[in-house]
Structures are given as C-alpha cells and as structure tokens.
N, C-alpha and C positions, 0 to 999 in steps of 0.2 A: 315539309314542302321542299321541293330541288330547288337548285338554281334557276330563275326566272326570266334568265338572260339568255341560256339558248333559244335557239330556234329551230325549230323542225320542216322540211321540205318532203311535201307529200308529190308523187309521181304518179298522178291519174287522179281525178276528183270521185271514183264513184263511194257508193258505201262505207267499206274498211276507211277509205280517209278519212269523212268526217266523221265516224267510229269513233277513229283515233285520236282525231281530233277535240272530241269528245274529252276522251277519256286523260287525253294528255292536262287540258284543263281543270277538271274537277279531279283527276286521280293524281297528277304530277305537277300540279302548279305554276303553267304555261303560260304565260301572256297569249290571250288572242292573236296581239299584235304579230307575235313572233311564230304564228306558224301559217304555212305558205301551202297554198295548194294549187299548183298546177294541172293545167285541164284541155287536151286537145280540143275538144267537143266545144262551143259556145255554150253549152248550161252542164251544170253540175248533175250530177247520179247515174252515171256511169251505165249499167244496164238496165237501171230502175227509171226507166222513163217513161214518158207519155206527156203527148201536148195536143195542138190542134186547136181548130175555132168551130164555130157552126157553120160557117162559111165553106169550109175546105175539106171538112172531116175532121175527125179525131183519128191518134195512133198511138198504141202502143208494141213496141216491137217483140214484147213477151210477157207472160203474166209472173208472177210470183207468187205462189204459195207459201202460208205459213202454218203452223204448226203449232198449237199450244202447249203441250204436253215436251216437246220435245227441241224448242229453239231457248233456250235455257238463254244466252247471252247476249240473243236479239231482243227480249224481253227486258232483262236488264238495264241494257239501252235504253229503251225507249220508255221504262218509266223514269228516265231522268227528262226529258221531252216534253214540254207545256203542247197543250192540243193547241190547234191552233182554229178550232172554229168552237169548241167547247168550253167556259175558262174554270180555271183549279182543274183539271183533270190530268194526264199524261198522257204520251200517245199512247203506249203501252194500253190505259183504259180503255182510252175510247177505241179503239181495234176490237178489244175483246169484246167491249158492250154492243158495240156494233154487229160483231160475228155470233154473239148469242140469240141478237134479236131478229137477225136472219142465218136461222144456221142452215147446215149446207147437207140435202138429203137426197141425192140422185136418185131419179125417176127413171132415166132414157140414158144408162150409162156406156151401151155399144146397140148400136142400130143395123141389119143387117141388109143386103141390096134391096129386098123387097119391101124396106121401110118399117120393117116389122122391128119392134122394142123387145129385144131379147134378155130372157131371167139368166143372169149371170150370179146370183146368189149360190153355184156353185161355182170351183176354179176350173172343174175341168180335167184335173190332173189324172192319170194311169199310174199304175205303181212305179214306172220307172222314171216316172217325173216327181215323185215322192221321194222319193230314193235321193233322188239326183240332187235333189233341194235340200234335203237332210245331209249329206254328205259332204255338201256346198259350207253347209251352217257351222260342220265341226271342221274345217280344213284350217289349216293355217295361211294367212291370208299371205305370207312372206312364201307362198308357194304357187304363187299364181301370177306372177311376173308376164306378160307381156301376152297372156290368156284372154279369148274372146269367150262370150256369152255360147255362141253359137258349136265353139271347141267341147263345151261342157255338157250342152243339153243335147238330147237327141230332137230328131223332127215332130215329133207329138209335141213334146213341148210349147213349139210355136205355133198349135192352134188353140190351145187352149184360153178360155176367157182371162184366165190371170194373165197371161202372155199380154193379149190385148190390151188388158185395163194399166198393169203395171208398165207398159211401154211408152204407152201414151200419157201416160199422169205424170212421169218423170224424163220423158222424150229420150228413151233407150234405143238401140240400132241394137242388130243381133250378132253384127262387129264389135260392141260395146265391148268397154274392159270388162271384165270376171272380179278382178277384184274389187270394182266399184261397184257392181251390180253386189256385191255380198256384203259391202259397206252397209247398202242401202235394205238389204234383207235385216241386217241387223238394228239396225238406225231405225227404222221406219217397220220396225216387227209387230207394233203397236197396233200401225192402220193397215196391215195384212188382214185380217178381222173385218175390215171395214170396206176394202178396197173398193166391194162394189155400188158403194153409197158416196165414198169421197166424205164420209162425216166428220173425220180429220181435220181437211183443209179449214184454215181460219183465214176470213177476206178482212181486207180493208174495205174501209168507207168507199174510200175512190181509189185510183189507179197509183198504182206505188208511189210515184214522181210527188203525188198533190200529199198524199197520206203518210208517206215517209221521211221521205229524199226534202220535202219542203221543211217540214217542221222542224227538221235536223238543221240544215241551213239557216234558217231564222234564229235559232238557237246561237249558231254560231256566230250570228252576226252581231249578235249585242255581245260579243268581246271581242269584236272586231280580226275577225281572222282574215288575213288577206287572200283573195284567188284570183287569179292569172288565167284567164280561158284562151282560148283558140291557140293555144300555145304547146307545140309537139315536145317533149323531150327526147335530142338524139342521141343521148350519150352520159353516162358518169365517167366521170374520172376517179381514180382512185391513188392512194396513197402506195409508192413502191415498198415493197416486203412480201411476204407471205400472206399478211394479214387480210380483212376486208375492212377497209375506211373510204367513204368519200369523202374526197375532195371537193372535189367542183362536178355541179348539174350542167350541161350545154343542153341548146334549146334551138328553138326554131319556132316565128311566131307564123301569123296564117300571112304576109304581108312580104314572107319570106326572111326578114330579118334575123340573125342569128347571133345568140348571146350567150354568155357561161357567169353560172353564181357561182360564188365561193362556198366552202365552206367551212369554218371557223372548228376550233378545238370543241368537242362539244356537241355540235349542232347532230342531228337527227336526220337519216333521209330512209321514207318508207316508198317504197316502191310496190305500185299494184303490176306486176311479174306477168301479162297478159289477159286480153281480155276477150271475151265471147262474143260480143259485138263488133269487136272492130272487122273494118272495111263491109259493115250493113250497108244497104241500099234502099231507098222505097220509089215504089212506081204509084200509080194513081189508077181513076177507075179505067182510062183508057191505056194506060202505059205500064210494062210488065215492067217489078224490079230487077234492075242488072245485076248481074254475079260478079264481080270485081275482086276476087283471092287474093291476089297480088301484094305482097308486102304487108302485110298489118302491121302498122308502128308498133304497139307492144309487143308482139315476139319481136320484131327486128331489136328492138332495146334491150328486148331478155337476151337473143341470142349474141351479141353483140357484147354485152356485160359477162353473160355464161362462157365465152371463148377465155375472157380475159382470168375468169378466177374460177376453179373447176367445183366451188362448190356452193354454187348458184344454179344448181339444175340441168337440166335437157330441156328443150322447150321443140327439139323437134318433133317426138313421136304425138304433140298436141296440135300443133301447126304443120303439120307436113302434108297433111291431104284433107283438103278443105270438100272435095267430093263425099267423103264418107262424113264430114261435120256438118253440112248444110242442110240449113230448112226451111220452108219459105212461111210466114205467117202474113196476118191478113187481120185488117178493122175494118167494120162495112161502121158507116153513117147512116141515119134515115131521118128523112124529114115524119115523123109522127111515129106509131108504134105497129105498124099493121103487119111486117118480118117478127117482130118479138112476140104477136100474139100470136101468130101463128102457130112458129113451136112451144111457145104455152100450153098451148091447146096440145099439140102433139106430141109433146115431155111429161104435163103433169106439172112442172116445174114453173115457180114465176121466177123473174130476172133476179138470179140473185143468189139461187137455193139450190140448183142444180153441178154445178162446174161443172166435169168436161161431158158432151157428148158425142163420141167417136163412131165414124162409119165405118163397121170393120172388116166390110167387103171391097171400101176406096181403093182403088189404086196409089192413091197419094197418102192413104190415112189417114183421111183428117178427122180432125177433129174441132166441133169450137165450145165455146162456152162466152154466157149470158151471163154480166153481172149483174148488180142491181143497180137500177138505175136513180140520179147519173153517178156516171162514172166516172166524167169529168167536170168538175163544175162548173165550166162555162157552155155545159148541153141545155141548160135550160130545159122547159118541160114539154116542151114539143119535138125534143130530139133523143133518137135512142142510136145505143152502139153493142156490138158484139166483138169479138174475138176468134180466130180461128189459125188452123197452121195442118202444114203437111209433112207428115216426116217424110216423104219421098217423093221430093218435086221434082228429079228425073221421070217418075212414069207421067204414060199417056195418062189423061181423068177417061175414065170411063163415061160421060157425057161429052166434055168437049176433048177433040182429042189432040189435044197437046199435052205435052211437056208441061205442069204446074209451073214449073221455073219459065216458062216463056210465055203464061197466062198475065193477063191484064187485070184487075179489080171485078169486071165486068165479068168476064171468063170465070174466072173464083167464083161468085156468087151463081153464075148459071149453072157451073155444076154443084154444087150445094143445092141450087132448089130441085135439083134432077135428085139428089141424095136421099132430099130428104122429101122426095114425090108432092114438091107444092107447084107443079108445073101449071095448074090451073090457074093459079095466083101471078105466076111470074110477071106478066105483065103489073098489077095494081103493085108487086114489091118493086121492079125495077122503076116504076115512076116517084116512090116515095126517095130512092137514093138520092144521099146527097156526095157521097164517094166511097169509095172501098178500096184502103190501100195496100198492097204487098208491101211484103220486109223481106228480101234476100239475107240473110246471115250468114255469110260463110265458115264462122268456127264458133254458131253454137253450142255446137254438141265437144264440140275442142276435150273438153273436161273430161269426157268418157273414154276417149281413145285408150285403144289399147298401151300399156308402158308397163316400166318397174317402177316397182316402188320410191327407188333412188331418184327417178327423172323428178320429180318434185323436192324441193330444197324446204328443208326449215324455217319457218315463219325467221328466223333469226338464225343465220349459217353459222356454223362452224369457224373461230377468229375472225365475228364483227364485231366491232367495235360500234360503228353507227347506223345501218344498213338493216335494215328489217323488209320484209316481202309479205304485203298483203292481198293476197287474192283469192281466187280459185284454185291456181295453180300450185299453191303450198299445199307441206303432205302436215295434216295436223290429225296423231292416231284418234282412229275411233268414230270421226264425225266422216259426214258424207256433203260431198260438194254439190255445185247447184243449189246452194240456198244461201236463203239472209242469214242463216245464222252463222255458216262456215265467212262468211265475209269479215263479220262482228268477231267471230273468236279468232281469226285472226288479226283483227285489228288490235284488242285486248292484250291477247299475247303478246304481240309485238312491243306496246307501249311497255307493259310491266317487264317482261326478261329487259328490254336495252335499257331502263332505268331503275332496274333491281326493286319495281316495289313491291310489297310484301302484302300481296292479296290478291286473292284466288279467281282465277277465272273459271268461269261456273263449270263443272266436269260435264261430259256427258251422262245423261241420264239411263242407267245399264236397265230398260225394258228389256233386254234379251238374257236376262238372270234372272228373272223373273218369273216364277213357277205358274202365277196364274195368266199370265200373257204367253208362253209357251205353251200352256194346255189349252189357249183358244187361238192359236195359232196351230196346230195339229189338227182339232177340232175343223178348223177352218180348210185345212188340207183336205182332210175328206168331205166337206159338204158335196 
C-alpha cells in the first residue's frame, strides 16, 4: 500500500476521474477523503449524461456505445461496481445480462428518401475502394500526420453503404483524421462483419448517467471522496525548472469567487485535457439550441498550461474550428407510445434491439435510435423517449427548409416524420409530445480532427512528476478514441505509471492478428 496521506486533485469530474478514482483507492491505497474532484458542470459525468422529468422531457446529449469483445478496461472497471438496483451483482453483469436479453439486430439500418428499408448486407465497395482499404490497413500510422479521410479515398467511396453505416455509427466527417479512421479499422475489425446489424453494440439498462456515471459515484461516496461542483479551473501553477510538477490548482467558482489550492510534496493532479461537450447548448420544442464556440474552458486550460511547458500537447488543430466539429442531436418525449409503435411497425425492430436508423438521402444525416424502454427511470410507464442527431446541421432539411442548427424541437420532429413518411400520423404524434429537445455541441467531433500524432501528449508527459492527463485528448498506442474504454485506460494508466504500481492495465485486444477475423473481414469486403 502507498502512502495514505497524499492527496490527489482531479480536474473535470467526467469518467477517467472517477476511474481513477477508483482505482487510486482499491489499487494504491487512497483515503476517500483525500482525493478531490473538481467539476464545472453542477452534476458529475462529464459527457456521460442524461437527466430530465416527465414534466419537461428527458435528455441526453449523446449516446455511448459499448463493446464486449473489445473495452477490456471499462469492463474491468465496472466489475469492481455493486449494481445498484440488482444486489450481489456488478455493474459490469448487469450491462451484460441486460444486453443479452435484448440483443441488438438492425432491421432498418439506412432508409432511403422514398422510405424504402435498403439491403445493406453488402458494403458497396469497387475494387478501388478495396484497394484503398487494404492499403489503408498496412500503412504506417506515423505516416499519416495531419491526413483527411476524404485526402485518401476517391469519390465512390463516399456512396457506398459502409461509407453510410460506418460514419454514422461512429459520427465521422470526410474531413476526419486518417489516422483515426485507421485506428478505428483496426480497433473495431471485429464489427466490420457486422456493421450492418450493429450486433456489436452492447446497451445499458438506462441511459449512461443512471447506468454508469451513478453507480460509480455511489461507490465513491461510501469512502467519502470529496467533489467541488460548479467550480471552473483556470489555471495550474507549476514548480520553476524544466520539470512538470504542480504546484498550486486556481479556480473560479459559478458566484465568481476565485481561489488557489496548494499542493503539498506528493499530492497528485489528473487533468481531463479537453472535452467534447463543453460550451453544449439545449433549446426546447419551441426554441432552437444556440451555437456558442466561444472559449471552452478546457481547451482554454489546456492551451494555457501547453504555452507554459511544451510537452503537454497542441490542443489547437482539436479546438480550432468548431464548424467542422459540430453536431446537433435531439430527445423527443411522448406522452404514451404511438411515435415508437410506429417505427416498430416500420423497422421490424422493438425499442431496444435496433440502434442507429439513418436516413441516407437527409440533408442533415440523421439518424436516430430507439432504446428500450425506459430509458430513464423516472419515464414511468406511460412515457417513451428516442434519440436522434445530424451530422450536418448547416444544410437546409429537405422538408423544413432550414438550417438544422436554426431548427426548434418541433422542426426536428416534423422533418423526421417527413423522413420517415408518417405524415398521415403527424398530427396524433405531434399531440402525444411532451418535448423534443436539441443539443448544439460545438466540439463533438473535436477528437477526429485532423493533427499529428505529437498534438496529443502522454497520458503522463515526459519529467512529471505529479501531473497525469486523462481524456480523450491523450495519444494511448493502439486504442481508438470516442469511447468508455479510451476514458478508463487512461485513467488506469495514469494512476499506475505516477505511483509505479506493478499491474497491468489490460492491453488491447489484437483482433486485427487474427487470421480468422481477417478472413471475414475480406469476405465481408466483397459481399
């Protein structure tokens, strides 16, 4: 066991903190007491949210996929996690138990303008998108620096059904980096085979916030870890030399107050190094959410610390243009179920079993997807909820002609029923709403932008000493960002290198060495 007497200062509440937090406890012998989580947000979980009543609507600003086969250390995690509505189990089981006894089989995986449910069981490809993928596969990834998707592929490419299904499922631009798109070839080679079922995806019960992000919390709170919410950090200090030590955290509460922690020989400070959500917005069913780019506290923290010590990253090529990372998503409420039976009836699919179904003639590209219901547990059984997002809320909808980004809740949903030709209905769906709210995000897509490989810094830089980086924004070889699990491994990472202990954080799992997932991976290229 270490020393019990430091303390560690986490910077952003989402996942990787209480990860870490986790892990600092049962792995390194932590006092609750002593480690600190600071959290602009008023609730804890960072992008893993979702709240709401019956009254107002439910929301959540994104979904999160998981992955069985291949989130090795979000798993890990979470069988150390008591359920918290099952007892003796871990969260870890009940996810799984949950996702077996609704597993996920898409029906209605790309819809086209005439509403017609199109066989995507093959991808699509011409030889010179075979080629180009294969090519892709053996390149050296330290050779694709600051390379887009669309630098790579020729124009066939991008009408092809994989184009569609794999853009959508992982919310890709044809801007996207190259080398994260070839992460993700790799990483994810598994559900290549699958892509156009989505059999893959493993759901939670409810909506991440209630299914993850709580039980984690709860956990944490019977050893009393302390958290600080509405509270920005604007600043570390650091120790003069060459080296990387914090000093002292400076703050800023929501009341405007401003303050600075020490920090002691010892102490610990993890920093979540930017986030996807900051500066979101939601509007309501009558009110469009606004775009508000402007300053996001975490890169301004990143960039701000990155000036001061050069081997903390680049955080501009991620934050630098919030127009090519923006996307606007969408929760509709209904009072009873007469929207979800409908596309029951015209999916195949009950709530639950389908995940995404994309209109791939949208202007906006949307897509949504139907959990199982509820989603949140305070819907009760006379309330249902959906999910949906555009990757392209500049264009006009092809029903209403705005700009997605300048649509209302109301707007959203009337082009949806135009999508997906339930215009007969629109009236009986539009009286069962009880709201439909947008999410403006200006840097979700942040992650994908084009860069080098250097712009992302080591979960743990080069001469720190206390200073560890947990987000998305770290480069950690081999794994692919935008998920729960890049969160978790670098939370892991981080605790074990800054306290040298001696156990492994789980590797990735090399599906792409693998002779017989390669050969239905080619297989899969030509269907």
């Amino acid at each position: 066991m270490h020393d019990s007497n430091k303390h560690a200062w986490f910077v952003g509440g989402g996942l990787a903190s209480l990860a870490a937090a986790v892990y600092l406890i049962e792995d390194a012998g932590f006092k609750g007491g002593n480690i600190h989580i600071i959290e602009a947000l008023p609730v804890l979980g960072g992008s893993n949210d979702g709240g709401g009543a019956k009254q107002e609507g439910f929301v959540c600003r994104g979904g999160r996929m998981l992955n069985e086969e291949t989130y090795e250390n979000f798993w890990e995690l979470t069988s150390r996690i008591p359920s918290l509505e099952v007892p003796n189990i871990s969260v870890k089981d009940e996810i799984l138990a949950f996702d077996h006894a609704n597993p996920t089989h898409a029906r209605a995986r790309l819809i086209d303008k005439y509403g017609k449910i199109l066989d995507v069981h093959t991808m699509g490809f011409d030889h010179d998108d075979r080629m180009k993928m294969l090519k892709l596969f053996f390149t050296d990834e330290n050779e694709l620096d600051h390379m887009t998707i669309r630098e790579w592929f020729g124009d066939h490419f991008f009408t092809t059904n994989f184009w569609y299904m794999w853009q959508t499922t992982f919310a890709w631009q044809e801007w996207s980096s190259l080398f994260e798109f070839r992460r993700y070839m790799n990483r994810m080679i598994l559900e290549f085979s699958r892509i156009d079922t989505l059999e893959g995806v493993t759901r939670t019960p409810y909506n991440q916030y209630e299914s993850v992000i709580l039980p984690i919390k709860k956990h944490l709170d019977k050893f009393g870890v302390d958290y600080s919410l509405k509270r920005t950090v604007t600043d570390l200090v650091f120790k003069n030399g060459d080296g990387i030590t914090v000093t002292a955290i400076q703050y800023q509460d929501a009341d405007g107050k401003t303050g600075s922690i020490a920090l002691q020989e010892g102490d610990l400070c993890f920093f979540t190094n930017g986030c996807i959500t900051d500066n979101s917005n939601n509007g309501d069913y009558k009110t469009p959410a606004r775009y508000l780019p402007d300053n996001p506290p975490s890169f301004a923290l990143w960039k701000k610390i990155a000036l001061k010590k050069p081997r903390l990253g680049n955080p501009d090529p991620f934050f630098g243009k919030p127009d090519e990372t923006k996307w606007y998503s969408f929760t509709a409420t209904f009072l009873g179920n007469t929207m979800l039976k409908l596309i029951e009836a015209f999916s195949g699919n009950k709530p639950g079993s389908g995940a995404l179904m994309t209109f791939r003639d949208s202007s906006w590209r949307m897509s949504i997807v139907v959990a199982a219901q509820p989603h949140f547990k305070a819907q009760g059984d006379d309330t249902t909820i959906f999910w949906g997002y555009g990757l392209y809320p500049d264009k006009t909808g092809d029903f209403v002609r705005k700009r997605m980004i300048d649509c209302t809740g109301e707007e959203i949903l009337t082009e949806l029923i135009h999508q997906l030709h339930f215009e007969q209905h629109e009236n009986e769906i539009k009286e069962s709403v009880v709201n439909v709210i947008p999410v403006m995000m200006p840097y979700i897509d942040a992650l994908f932008q084009p860069h080098a490989k250097a712009d992302r810094p080591p979960v743990v830089p080069k001469g720190s000493t206390n200073l560890a980086m947990i987000s998305q924004f770290v480069e950690i070889p081999q794994d692919m960002v935008f998920t729960e699990e890049y969160s978790v491994r670098a939370a892991r990472t981080a605790v074990y290198t800054l306290l040298n202990i001696d156990r492994e954080v789980a590797p990735v799992t090399p599906y792409n060495r693998r002779p017989d997932v390669l050969a239905k991976a080619v297989h899969t290229a030509y269907r």
